[in-house]
N, C-alpha and C positions, 0 to 999 in steps of 0.2 A: 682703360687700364685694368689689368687681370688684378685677383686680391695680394699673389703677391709684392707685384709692382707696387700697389698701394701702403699696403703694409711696409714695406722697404721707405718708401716716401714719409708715412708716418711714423719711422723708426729714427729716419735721420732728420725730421723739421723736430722732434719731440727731444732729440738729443741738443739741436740747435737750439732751444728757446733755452734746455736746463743749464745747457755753457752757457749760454747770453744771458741767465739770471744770475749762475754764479757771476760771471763777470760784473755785473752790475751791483753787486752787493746783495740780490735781493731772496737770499738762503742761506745767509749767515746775520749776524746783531747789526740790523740797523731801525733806524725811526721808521722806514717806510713798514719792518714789519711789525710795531708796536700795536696791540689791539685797542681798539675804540675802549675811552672811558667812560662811554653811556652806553646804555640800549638802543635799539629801534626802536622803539617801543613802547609801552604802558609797561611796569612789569606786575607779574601777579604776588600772591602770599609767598606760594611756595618757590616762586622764582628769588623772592626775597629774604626765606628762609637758604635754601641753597647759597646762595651768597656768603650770606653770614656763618652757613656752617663752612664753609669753602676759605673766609677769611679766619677763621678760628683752625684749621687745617696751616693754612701757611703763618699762621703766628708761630705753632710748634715746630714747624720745618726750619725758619728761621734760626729759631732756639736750637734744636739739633743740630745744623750744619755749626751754630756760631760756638756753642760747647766742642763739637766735634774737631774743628778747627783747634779753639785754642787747648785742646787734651793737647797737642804735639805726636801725636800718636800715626801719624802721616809727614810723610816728605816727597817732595820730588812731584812728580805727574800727579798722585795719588793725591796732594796737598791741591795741586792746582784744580781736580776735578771736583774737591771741595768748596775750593774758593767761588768757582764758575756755580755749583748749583745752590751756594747760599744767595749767590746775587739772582738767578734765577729766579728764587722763591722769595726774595725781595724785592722782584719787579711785580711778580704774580700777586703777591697782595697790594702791591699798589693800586694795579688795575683791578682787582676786583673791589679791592677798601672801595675805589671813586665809583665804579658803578652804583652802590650803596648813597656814597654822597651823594648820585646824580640826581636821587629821589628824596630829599631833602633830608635824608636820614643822617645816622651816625654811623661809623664803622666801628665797630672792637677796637682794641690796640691792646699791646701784650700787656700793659698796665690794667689789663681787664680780667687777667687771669694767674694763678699759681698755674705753673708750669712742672710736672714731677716726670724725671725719669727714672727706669729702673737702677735700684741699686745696684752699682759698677756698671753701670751702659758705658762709662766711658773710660775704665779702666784699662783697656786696650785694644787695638786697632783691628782685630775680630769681634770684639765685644761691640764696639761702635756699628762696624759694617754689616752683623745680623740686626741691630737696631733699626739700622737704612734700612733694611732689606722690608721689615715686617712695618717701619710706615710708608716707605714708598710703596709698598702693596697698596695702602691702604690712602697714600693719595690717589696711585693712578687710577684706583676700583672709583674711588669719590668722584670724579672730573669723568667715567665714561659712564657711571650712571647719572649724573650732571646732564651730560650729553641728552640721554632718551627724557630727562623729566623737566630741564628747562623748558618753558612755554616761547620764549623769548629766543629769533633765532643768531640775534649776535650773540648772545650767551653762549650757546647750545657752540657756535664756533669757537666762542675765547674758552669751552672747557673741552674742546677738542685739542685744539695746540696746547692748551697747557698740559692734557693727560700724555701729548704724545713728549713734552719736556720731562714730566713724568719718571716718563720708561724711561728715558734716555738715563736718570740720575739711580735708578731701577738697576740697571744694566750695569751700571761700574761696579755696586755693591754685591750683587751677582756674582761676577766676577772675582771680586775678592772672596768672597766666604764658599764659592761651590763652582769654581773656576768655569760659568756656565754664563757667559754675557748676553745669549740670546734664550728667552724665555718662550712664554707658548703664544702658541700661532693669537689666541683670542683668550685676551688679558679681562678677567672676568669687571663686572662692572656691579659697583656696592649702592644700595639704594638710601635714602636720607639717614634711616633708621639705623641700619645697620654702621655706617659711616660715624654718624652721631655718638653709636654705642663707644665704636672703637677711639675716638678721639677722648673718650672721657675718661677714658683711663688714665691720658695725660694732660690732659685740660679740666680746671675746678675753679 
């Protein structure tokens, strides 16, 4: 077989498997794609620092979508793309809280911290969606430097799909405040320190 023959070959089996997965459910919300609530693993300091800075990260998201929702400041599709990424980021600390548990530890919970946003974040539905804008930055940089500094490499995968869920919530708010829903090719990646800094501005 010459390359293009092949190529043709591996154009239509590649199209075939990703209809046969949407068919199956298995690229849209189901349990088959839920991530592991443990490690592979031993995990280390800083894998277990990552965590907890990653569960302190989705405690504020939480708090933002659930403010953001009831401002009313959204309807229609707009309202729904909030609904979908509060529970998003309500599954996302789930699974990362239990990793935490998996090593006998405790997880945060928002009872573990004052929560401040800027004054008027939520005064109106521009005000809200440059708020998105400037933490989703700053989860999605969190979970792709995540990525290169997990030791552990189911981690290193569950902070891959969660940074690409991320962009996705990235992308709506985009859209709303600089009508630009697709951003740049390579979405910079924030290392502990720096992440750390910027969470504390809303976390104390």
């Amino acid at each position: 077989m010459d390359r293009a023959g092949f190529l043709s070959v591996g154009a239509r089996g590649g199209a075939a498997v990703a209809l046969g997965a949407v068919g199956a459910g298995l690229l849209v919300d189901s349990a088959l794609a839920a991530p592991s609530r443990t490690a592979d693993g031993p995990l280390t300091d800083l894998d277990l620092a990552l965590c907890r800075l990653a569960v302190g990260g989705e405690i504020l998201a939480v708090a933002f979508y659930s403010q953001g929702i009831a401002s009313k400041k959204f309807a229609g599709d707009e309202l729904k793309y909030l609904k979908k990424a509060l529970f998003n980021e309500q599954e996302h600390l789930t699974a990362i809280s239990a990793v935490i548990t998996s090593t006998g530890q405790t997880p945060s919970t928002a009872d573990d911290f004052t929560i401040t946003f800027p004054k008027g974040a939520f005064d109106s539905r521009n005000s809200i969606a440059k708020l998105g804008v400037a933490l989703e930055t700053v989860f999605v940089g969190t979970y792709l430097g995540a990525v290169g500094s997990f030791t552990n490499g189911a981690l290193k995968t569950t902070a891959a799909r969660i940074a690409a869920n991320e962009s996705q919530h990235l992308s709506v708010f985009s859209e709303l405040t600089a009508d630009r829903p697709v951003g740049v090719s390579f979405p910079l990646p924030i290392d502990y320190e720096a992440s750390s800094d910027a969470l504390d501005a809303f976390l104390s």
